[in-house]
C-alpha positions in Angstrom: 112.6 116.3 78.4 116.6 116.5 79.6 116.8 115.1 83.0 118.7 118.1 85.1 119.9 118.3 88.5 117.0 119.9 90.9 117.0 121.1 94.0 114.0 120.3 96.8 113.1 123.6 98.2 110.3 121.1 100.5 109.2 117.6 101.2 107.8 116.2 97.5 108.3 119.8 95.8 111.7 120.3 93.9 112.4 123.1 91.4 115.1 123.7 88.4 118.3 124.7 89.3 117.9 127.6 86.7 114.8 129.4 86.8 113.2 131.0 84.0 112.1 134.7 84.9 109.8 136.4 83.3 110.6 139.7 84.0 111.8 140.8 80.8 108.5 139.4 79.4 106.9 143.0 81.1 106.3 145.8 78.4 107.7 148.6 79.8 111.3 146.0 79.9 110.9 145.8 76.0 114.0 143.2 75.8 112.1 140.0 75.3 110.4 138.0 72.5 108.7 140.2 70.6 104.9 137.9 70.2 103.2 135.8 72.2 104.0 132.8 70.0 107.7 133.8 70.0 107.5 133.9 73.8 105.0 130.2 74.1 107.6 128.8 72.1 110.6 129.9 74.1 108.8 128.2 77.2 108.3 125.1 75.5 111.7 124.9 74.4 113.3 125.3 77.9 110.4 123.1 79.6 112.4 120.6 76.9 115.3 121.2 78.1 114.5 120.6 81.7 114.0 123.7 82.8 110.7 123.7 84.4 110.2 126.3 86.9 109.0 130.0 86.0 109.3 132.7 88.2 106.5 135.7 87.5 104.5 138.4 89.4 101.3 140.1 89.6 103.0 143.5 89.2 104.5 141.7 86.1 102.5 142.6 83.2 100.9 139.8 81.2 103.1 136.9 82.6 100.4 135.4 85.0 98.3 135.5 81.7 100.9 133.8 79.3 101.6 131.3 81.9 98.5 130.2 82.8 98.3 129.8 78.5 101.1 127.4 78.5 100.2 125.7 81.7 96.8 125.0 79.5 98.6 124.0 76.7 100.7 121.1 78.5 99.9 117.2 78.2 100.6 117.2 81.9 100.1 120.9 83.6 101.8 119.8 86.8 104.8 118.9 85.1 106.0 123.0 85.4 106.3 124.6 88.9 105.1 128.8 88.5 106.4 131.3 91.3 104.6 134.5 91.5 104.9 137.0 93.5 102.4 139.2 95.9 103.3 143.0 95.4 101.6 145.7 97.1 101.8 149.2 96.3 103.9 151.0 98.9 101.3 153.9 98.8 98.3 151.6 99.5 100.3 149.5 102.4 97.8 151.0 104.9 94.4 150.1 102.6 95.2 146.1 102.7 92.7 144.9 104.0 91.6 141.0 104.4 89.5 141.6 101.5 91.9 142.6 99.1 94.9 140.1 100.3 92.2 137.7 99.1 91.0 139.5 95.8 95.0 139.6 94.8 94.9 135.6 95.8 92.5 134.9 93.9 93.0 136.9 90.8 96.5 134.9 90.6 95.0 132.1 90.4 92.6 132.2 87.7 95.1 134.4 86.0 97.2 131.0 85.5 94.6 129.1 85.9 95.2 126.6 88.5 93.3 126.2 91.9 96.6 126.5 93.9 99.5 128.9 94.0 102.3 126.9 93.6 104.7 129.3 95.2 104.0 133.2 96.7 106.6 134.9 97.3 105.0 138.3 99.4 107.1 141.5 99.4 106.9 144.7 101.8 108.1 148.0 100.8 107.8 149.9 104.4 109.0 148.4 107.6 107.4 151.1 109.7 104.3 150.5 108.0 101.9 148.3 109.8 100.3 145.6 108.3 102.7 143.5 107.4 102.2 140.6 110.1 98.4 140.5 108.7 99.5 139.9 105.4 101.3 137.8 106.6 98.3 135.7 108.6 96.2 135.9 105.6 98.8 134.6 103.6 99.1 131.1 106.1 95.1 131.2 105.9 94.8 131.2 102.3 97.9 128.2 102.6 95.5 126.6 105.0 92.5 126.7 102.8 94.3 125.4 99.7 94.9 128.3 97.7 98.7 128.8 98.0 100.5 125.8 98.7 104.1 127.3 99.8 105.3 131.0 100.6 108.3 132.5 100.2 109.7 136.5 100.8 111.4 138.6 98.6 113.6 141.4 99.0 113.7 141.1 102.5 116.6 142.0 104.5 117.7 139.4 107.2 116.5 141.0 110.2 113.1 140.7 109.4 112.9 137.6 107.6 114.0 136.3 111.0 110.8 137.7 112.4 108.7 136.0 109.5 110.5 132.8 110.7 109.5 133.7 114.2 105.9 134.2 113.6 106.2 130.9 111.6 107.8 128.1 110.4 106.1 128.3 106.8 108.7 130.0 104.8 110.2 128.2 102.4 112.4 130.4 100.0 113.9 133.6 100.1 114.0 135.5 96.9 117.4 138.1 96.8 119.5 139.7 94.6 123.2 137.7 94.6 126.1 138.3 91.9 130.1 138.4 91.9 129.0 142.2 91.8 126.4 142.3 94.8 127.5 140.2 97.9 125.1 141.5 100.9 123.7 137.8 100.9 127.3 137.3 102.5 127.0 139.5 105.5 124.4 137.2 107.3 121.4 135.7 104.8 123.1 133.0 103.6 123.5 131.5 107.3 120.2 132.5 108.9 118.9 130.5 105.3 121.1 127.6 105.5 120.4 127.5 109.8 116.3 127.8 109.2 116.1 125.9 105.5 115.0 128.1 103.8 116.5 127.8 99.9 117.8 131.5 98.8 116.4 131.8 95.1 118.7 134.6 93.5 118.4 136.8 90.9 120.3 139.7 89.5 123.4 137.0 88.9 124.5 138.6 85.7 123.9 142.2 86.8 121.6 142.6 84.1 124.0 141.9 81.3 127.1 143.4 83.1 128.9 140.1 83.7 129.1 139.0 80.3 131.3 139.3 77.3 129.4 142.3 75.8 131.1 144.3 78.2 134.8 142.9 78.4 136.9 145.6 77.0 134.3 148.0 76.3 133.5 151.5 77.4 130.5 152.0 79.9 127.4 152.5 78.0 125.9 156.3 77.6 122.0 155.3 77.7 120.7 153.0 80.0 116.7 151.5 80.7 115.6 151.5 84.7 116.6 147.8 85.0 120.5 148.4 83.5 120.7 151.8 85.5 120.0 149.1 88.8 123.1 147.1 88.5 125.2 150.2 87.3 124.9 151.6 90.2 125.8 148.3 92.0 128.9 148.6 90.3 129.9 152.7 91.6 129.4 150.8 95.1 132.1 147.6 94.2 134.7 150.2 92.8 133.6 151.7 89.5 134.0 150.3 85.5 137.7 149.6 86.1 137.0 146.9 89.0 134.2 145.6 86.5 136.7 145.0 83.8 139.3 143.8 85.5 136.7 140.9 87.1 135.6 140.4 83.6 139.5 139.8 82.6 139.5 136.9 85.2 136.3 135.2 84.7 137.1 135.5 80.5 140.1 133.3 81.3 138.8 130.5 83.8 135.7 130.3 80.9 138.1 130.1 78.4 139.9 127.6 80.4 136.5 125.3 80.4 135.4 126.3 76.7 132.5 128.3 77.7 131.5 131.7 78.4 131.9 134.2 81.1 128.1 134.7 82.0 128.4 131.2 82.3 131.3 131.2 85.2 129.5 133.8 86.8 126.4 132.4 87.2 127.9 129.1 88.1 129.8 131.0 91.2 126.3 132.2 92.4 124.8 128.9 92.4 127.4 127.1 94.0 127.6 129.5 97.1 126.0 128.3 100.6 122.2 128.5 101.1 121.6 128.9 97.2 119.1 126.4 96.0 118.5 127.6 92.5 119.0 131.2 90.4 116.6 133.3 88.0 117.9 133.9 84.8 115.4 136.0 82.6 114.1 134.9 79.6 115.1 137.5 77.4 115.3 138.3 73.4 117.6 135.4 72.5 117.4 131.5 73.3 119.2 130.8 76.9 118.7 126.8 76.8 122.3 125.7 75.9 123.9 128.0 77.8 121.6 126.8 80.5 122.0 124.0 79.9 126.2 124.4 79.9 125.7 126.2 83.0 123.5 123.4 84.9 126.7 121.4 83.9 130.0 122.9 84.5 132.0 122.1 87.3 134.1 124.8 88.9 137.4 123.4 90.3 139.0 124.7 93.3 142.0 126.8 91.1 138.9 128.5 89.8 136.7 129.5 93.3 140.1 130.2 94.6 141.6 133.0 91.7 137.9 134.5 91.5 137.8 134.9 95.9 141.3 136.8 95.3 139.7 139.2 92.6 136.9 139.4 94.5 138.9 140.5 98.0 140.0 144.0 96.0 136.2 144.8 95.2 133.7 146.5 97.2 130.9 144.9 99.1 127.5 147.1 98.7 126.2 148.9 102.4 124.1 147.0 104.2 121.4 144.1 104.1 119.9 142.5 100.7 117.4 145.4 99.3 118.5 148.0 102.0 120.0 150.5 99.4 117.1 150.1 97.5 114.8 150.6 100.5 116.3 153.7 101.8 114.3 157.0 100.0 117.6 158.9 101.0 119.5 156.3 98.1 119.9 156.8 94.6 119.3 153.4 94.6 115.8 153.6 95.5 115.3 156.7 93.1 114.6 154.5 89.9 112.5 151.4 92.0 109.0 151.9 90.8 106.7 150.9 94.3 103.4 151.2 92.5 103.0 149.2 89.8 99.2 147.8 90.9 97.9 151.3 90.6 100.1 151.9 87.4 99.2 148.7 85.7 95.0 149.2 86.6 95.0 153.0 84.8 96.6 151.6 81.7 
């Protein structure tokens, strides 16, 4: 296995700088390995390489399942970390109950097949809704009893992360959507993170595909799935295509500069910023182990943070908090987020 740089997100528990995510993995995403031995194969090709930590959900289709495979399939199980992620459906926010906090717990675990979570990351779609303190609770007693052995929060906004904190200390990570595109991390959860330790895991750092090459010089696309529609509209709020390209016109010359490739840049830029402990980077239809592996390696130097922060002072900054777009049922942001994906996945 390549010996990478990791990051300790707690006392004895470190994770890849690079996570794999396993979103694409889903079947309604469609833009992954197209068999389950395809997909076994690409996790045993970037455990190889180093990259050890896989980042799943239970709203995820299938990924607990094909985890908890490869976990079985290891000479040494514990030598991977998993991070999954408790979901609720924003209709049934009211009906969660002790008992079904539990059932969810549970069904995680024997999904990948271990007696303890490694890491739960819980997520709340309403803020008026109550409840959320008592997931919370049953969360720390399930911790306590062995079942989950760290939380973390995702797509929280910072406000009421800091009321997680206050509750407790336990919080560990805070999963959040973070690009050269999408820089509400900025406003104030990168210092509430970096002030309370908890490691910001990020995702979203390529805008689904937007900060690459494929899009350098080319018009926007016509047809767009759910998750490309996301980022696109990230970019109306950061100044339209024309700010996109001429961002991508910078970052193609600082990776030419380093013989690499834009994504590349990009991604390093997210990693590199204040707070960030490690990024998500989906595992999608073609191999991403060099270029992780270029990535987990480049250095930017300072002529390169400092001709990106000039580019970057003539774009937009999205309204808001992390995930408040998204959250607000008067956005068209939160138009093409899907909130019930437990009840969906249980009529199929």
């Amino acid at each position: 296995m390549t010996e990478l740089a990791r990051s300790e997100l707690a006392p004895g528990y470190s994770v890849a700088q690079v996570i794999n995510g396993c979103w694409q993995l889903t079947p309604d995403h469609g833009s992954g390995p197209t068999s389950e031995k395809c997909i076994l194969r690409r996790f045993a090709e970037l455990v190889d390489h180093g990259f050890t930590t896989f980042d799943c959900a239970d709203i995820y289709e299938g990924t607990e399942e094909l985890l908890g495979k490869f976990r079985r399939s290891l000479k040494d199980p514990s030598s991977i970390q998993v991070h999954t992620k408790f979901v609720p459906d924003k209709g049934a926010l009211a009906e969660l109950d002790d008992e079904t906090i539990d059932a969810v717990i549970d069904r995680s675990r024997k999904r990948l097949g271990v007696a303890t979570l490694d890491l739960v990351q819980f997520h709340w779609w309403n803020y008026e809704a109550p409840g959320l303190e008592r997931l919370y609770d049953r969360l720390l007693q399930a911790q306590s009893a062995g079942k989950i052995r760290f939380l973390g929060v995702t797509n929280f906004n910072t406000k009421h992360l800091e009321k997680l904190i206050d509750q407790s200390t336990a919080i560990i990570s805070m999963q959040a959507q973070y690009s050269l595109l999408d820089r509400r991390p900025e406003r104030r959860m990168t210092g509430v993170c970096s002030e309370h330790g908890v490691a910001l895991l990020t995702y979203g750092v390529l805008a689904g595909g937007f900060l690459t090459r494929k899009y350098l010089g080319r018009p926007e696309p016509e047809t767009m799935n759910r998750s490309l529609m996301k980022y696109r509209l990230i970019i109306d709020e950061i100044g339209g295509w024309p700010a996109l390209q001429n961002l991508l016109e910078q970052l193609a010359d600082i990776a030419e500069k380093h013989g690499t490739e834009i994504d590349t840049i990009a991604a390093r830029w997210v990693l590199d910023q204040p707070a960030v402990k490690a990024i998500i980077l989906g595992i999608g239809s073609r191999s991403r182990a060099r270029q992780n592996l270029a990535l987990s390696r480049i250095e930017l130097e300072d002529s390169d943070r400092k001709v990106i922060a000039r580019r970057l002072q003539s774009l937009g900054i999205p309204a808001g908090d992390p995930y408040d777009l998204e959250r607000d049922p008067d956005s068209i942001h939160a138009r093409i987020i899907r909130t019930d994906l437990q009840k969906a996945r249980a009529s199929r």
